[in-house]
C-alpha positions in Angstrom: 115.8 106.1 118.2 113.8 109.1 119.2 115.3 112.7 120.0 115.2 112.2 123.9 116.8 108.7 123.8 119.2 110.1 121.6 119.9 113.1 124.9 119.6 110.9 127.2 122.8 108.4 125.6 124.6 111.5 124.8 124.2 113.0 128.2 125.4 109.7 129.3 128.4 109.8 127.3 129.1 113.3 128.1 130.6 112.7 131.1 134.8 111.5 131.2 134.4 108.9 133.7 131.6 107.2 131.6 133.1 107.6 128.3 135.9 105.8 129.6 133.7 103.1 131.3 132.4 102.7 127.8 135.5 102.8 126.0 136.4 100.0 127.6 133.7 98.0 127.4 133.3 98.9 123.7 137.3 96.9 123.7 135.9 93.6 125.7 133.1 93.1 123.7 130.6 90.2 124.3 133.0 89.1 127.1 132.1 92.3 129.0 133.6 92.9 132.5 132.6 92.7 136.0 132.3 96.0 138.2 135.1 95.0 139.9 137.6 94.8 137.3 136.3 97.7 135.6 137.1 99.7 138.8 140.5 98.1 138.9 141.6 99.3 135.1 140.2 102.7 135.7 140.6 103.5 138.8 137.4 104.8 139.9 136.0 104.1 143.4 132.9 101.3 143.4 130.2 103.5 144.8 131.0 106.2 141.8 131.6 103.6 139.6 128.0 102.4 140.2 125.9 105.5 139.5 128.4 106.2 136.2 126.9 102.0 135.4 123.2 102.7 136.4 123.6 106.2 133.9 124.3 104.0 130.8 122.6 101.0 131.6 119.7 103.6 131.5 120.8 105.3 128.4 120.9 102.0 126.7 124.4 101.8 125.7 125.5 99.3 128.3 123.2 96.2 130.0 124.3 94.1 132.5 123.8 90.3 133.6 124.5 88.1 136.8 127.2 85.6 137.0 127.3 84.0 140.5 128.0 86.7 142.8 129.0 89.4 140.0 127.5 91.1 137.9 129.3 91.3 133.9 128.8 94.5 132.3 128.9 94.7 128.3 128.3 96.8 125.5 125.0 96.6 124.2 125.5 97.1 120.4 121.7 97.9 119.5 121.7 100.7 121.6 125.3 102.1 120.2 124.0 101.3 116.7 121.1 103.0 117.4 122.8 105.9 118.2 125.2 106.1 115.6 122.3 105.7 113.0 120.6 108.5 114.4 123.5 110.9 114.3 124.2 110.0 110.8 120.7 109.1 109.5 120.8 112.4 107.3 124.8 112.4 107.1 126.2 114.7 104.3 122.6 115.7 102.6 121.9 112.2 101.6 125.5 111.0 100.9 126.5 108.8 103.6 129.8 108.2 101.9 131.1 111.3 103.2 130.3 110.4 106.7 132.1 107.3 106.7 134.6 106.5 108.9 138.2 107.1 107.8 140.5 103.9 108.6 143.5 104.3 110.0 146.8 102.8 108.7 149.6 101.1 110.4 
């Protein structure tokens, strides 16, 4: 991932209303969710909810697919793996240990 893709998903994600929208879609995985349902759980209107999906379908963090008359949102992991490897590609001075993420107990 170059610098400006790397903006560009951040920017995305910088935003509450998207950071929920992907949140969410982080949860459903493969099974994804259609616009409708995700406006339902979060309660944000379908015409706002529609720019926040056009922002990170463009950021590459989300990609979307027809299904009859909806359309299914879902996470698109290359694009979220893409970013977390260029956040942490030089993690800790070369020891990528240290930037592991801590697990949580019970």
């Amino acid at each position: 991932m170059k610098l400006n893709e790397a903006s560009t998903a951040l920017a995305a994600l910088a935003q509450s209303s998207r950071l929920e929208v992907f949140k969410l879609l982080v949860k459903q995985g493969e099974d994804g969710l259609s616009a409708g349902d995700i406006s339902q759980q979060l309660g944000i209107p379908k015409p706002t909810l529609s720019f926040h999906l056009k922002e990170l379908t463009q950021a590459g963090l989300i990609s979307s697919q027809r299904n009859g008359r909806s359309i299914i949102y879902q996470l698109h992991i290359a694009g979220m793996n893409s970013l977390m490897t260029f956040l942490t590609e030089d993690c800790c001075q070369g020891r990528p240990e240290l930037c592991a993420p801590q697990t949580r107990c019970c």
